[in-house]
LUMSE-154191 format. One line per 2 residues: number of its first residue (from 1); for each residue z, y, x of N, C-alpha, C. Coordinates in nm, 4 decimals. Each point is the difference from the previous one (the first is absolute). Layout:
NUM) Z,Y,X,Z,Y,X,Z,Y,X; ...
This chain:
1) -8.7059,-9.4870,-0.7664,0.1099,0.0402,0.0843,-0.0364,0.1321,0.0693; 0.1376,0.0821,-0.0400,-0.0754,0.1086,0.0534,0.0588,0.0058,0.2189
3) -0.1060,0.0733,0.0877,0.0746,0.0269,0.1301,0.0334,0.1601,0.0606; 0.0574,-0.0330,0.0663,0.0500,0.1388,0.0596,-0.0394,0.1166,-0.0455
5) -0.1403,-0.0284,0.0189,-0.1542,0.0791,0.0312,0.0313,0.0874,-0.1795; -0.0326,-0.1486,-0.0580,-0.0237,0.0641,-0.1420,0.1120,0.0920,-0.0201
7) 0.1521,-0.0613,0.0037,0.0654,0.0902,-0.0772,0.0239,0.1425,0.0979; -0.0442,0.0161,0.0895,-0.0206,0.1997,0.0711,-0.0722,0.0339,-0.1127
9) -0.1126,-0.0854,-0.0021,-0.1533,0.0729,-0.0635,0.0470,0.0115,-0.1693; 0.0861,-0.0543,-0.0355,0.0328,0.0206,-0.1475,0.1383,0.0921,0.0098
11) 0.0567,0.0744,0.1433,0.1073,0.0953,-0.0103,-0.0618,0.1474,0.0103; 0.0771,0.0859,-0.0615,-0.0403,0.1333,0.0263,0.0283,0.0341,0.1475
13) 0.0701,-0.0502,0.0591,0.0499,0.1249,0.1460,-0.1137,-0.1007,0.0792; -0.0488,0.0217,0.1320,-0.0577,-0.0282,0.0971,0.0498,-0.0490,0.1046
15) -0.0773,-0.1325,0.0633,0.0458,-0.1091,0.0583,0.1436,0.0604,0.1594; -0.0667,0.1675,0.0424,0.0893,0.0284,0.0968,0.1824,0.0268,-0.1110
17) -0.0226,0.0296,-0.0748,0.1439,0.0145,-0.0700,0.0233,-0.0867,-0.0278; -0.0706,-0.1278,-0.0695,0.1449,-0.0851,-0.0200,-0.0117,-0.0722,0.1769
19) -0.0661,-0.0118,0.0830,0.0551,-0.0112,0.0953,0.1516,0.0533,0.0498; -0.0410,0.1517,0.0001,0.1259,0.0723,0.0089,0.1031,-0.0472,-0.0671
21) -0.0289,-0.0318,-0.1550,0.1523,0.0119,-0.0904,0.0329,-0.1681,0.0800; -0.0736,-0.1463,0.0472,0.0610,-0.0962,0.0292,0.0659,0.0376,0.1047
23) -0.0589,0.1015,0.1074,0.1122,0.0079,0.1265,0.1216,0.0709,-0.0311; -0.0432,0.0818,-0.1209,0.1782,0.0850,0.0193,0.1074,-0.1076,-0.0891
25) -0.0579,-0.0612,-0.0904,0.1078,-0.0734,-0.1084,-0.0341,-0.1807,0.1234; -0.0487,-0.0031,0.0566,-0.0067,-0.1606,0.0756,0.0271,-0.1144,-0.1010
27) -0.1525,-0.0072,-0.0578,-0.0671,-0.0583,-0.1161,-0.1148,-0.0536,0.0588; -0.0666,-0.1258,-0.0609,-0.1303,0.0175,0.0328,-0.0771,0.0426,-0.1126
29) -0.1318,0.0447,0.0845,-0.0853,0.0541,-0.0657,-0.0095,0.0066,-0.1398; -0.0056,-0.1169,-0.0516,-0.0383,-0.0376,-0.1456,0.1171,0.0411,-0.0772
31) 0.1362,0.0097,0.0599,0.1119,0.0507,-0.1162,-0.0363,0.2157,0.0873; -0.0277,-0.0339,0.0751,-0.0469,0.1839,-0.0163,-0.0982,0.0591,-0.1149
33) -0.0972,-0.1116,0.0029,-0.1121,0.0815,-0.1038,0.0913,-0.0007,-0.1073; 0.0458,-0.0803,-0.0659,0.1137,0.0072,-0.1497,0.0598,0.1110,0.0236
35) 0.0764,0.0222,0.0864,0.1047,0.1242,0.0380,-0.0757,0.1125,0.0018; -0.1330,0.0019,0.0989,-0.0509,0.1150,-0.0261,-0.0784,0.0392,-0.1399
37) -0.0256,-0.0697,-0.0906,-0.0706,0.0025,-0.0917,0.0641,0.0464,-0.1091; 0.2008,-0.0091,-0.0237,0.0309,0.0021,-0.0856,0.0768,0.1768,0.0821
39) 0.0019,0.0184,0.0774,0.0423,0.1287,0.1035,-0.0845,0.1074,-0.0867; -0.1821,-0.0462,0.0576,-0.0878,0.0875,-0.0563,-0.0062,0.0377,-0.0987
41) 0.1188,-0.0532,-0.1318,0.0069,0.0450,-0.1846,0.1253,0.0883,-0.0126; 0.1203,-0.0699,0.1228,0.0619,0.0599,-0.0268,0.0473,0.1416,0.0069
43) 0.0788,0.0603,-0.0956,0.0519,0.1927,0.0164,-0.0370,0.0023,0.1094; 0.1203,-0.0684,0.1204,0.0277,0.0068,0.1210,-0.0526,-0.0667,0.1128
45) -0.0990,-0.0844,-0.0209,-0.0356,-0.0577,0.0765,-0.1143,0.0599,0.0818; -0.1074,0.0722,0.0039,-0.0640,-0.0039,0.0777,0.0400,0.1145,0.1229
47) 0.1506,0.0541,-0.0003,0.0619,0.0832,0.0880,0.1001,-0.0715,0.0439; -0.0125,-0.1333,-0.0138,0.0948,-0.1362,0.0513,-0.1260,-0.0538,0.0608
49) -0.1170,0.0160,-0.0256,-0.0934,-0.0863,0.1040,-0.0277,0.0769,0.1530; 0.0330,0.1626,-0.0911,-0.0662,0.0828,0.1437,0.1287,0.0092,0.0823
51) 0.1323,-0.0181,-0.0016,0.1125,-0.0264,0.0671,-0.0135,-0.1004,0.0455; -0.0483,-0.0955,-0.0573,0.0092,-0.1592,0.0523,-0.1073,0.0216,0.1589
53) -0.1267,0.0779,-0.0511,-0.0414,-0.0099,0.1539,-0.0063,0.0825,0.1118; 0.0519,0.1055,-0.0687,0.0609,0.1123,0.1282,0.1350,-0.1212,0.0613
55) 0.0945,-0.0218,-0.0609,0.1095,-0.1134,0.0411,-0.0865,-0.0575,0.1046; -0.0944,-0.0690,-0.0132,-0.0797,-0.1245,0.0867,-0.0779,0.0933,0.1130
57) -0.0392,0.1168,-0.0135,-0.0392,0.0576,0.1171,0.1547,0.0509,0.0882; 0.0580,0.0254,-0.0572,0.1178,0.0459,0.0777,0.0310,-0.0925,0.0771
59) -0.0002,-0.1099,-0.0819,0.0808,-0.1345,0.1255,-0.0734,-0.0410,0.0318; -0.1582,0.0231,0.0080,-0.0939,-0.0835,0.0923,0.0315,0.0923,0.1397
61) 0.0318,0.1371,-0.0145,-0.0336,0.0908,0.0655,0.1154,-0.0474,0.1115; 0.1258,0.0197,-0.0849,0.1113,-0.0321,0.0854,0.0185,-0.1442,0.1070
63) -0.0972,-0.0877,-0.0443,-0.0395,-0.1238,0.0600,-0.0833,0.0465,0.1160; -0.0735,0.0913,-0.0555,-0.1185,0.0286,0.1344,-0.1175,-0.0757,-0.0395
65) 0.0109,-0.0283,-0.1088,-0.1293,-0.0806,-0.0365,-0.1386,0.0609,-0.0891; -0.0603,0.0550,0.1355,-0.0764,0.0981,-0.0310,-0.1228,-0.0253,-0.0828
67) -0.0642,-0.1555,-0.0035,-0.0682,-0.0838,-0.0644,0.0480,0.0272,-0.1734; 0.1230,0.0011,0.0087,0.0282,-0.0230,-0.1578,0.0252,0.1332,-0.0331
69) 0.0626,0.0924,0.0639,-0.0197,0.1279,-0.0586,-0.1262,0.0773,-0.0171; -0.1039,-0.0497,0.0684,-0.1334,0.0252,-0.0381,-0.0497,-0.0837,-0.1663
71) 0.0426,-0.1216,-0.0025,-0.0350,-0.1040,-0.1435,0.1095,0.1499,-0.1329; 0.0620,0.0020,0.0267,0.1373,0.0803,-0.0528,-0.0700,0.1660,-0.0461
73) -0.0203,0.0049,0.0850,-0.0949,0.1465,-0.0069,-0.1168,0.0330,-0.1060; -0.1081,-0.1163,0.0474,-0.0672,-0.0364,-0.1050,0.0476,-0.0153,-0.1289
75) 0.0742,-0.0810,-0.0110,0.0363,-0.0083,-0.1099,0.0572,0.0746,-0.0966; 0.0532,0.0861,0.0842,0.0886,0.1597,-0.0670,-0.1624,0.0954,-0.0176
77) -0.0596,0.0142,0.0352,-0.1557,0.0360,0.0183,-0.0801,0.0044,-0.1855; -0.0134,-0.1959,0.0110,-0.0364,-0.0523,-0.1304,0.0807,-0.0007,-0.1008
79) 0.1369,0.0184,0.0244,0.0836,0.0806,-0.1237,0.0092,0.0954,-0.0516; -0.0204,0.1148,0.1350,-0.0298,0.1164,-0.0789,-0.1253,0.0223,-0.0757
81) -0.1055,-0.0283,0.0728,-0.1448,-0.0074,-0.0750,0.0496,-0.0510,-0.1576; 0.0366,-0.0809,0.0109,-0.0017,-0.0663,-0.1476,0.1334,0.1021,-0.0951
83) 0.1131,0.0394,0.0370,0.0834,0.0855,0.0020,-0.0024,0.1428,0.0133; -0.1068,0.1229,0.0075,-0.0018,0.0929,0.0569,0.1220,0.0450,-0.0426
85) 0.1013,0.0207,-0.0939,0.1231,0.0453,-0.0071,0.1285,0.0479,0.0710; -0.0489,-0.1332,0.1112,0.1109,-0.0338,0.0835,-0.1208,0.0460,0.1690
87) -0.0845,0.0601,-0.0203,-0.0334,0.0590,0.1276,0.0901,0.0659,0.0681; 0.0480,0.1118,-0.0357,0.0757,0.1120,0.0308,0.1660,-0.0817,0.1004
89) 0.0456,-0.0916,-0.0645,0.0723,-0.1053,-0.0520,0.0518,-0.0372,0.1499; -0.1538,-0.1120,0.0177,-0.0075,-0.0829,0.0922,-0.0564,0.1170,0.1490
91) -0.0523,0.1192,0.0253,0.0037,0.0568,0.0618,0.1534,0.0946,0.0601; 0.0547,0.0209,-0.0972,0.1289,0.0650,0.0562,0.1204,-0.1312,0.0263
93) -0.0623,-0.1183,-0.0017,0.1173,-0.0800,0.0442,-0.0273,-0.0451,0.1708; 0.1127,-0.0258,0.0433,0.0469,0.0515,0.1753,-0.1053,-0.1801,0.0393
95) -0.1099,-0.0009,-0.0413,-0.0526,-0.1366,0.1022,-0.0969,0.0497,0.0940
């Protein structure tokens, strides 16, 4: 049986994104890694993951929830690392 744990460790994106992708689609975890996993192949998907967590910093922000726009941050952080494409990207967007 596989748990949580395993299936991150058998997804390409990293545990702060599909975090991210469960808060923006309000999923749990385990249907995020699927979502994010099949995101990361698709044409369009991995500029649907980096929307997905600018989205989640915006409304952490607008909450005032400065805790999660810090988790949010990071995570836009370890996307680009893994993404350098979308550096430029995720810097000229208004967070």
């Amino acid at each position: 049986m596989l748990t949580l744990k395993d299936c991150i460790e058998l997804c390409d994106c990293d545990e702060e994104e599909i975090r991210a992708i469960a808060v923006h689609e309000h999923m749990p975890e385990i249907l995020a890694v699927e979502l994010a996993q099949y995101l990361e192949h698709s044409p369009d998907g991995v500029p649907t993951i980096r929307r997905f967590i600018i989205d989640d910093i915006k409304a952490a922000e607008a909450r005032g929830d400065a805790e999660k726009v810090k988790q949010m941050r990071l995570a836009l952080q370890h996307f680009v690392a893994r993404h350098p494409e979308f550096a430029n990207d995720a810097e000229n967007t208004s967070i």
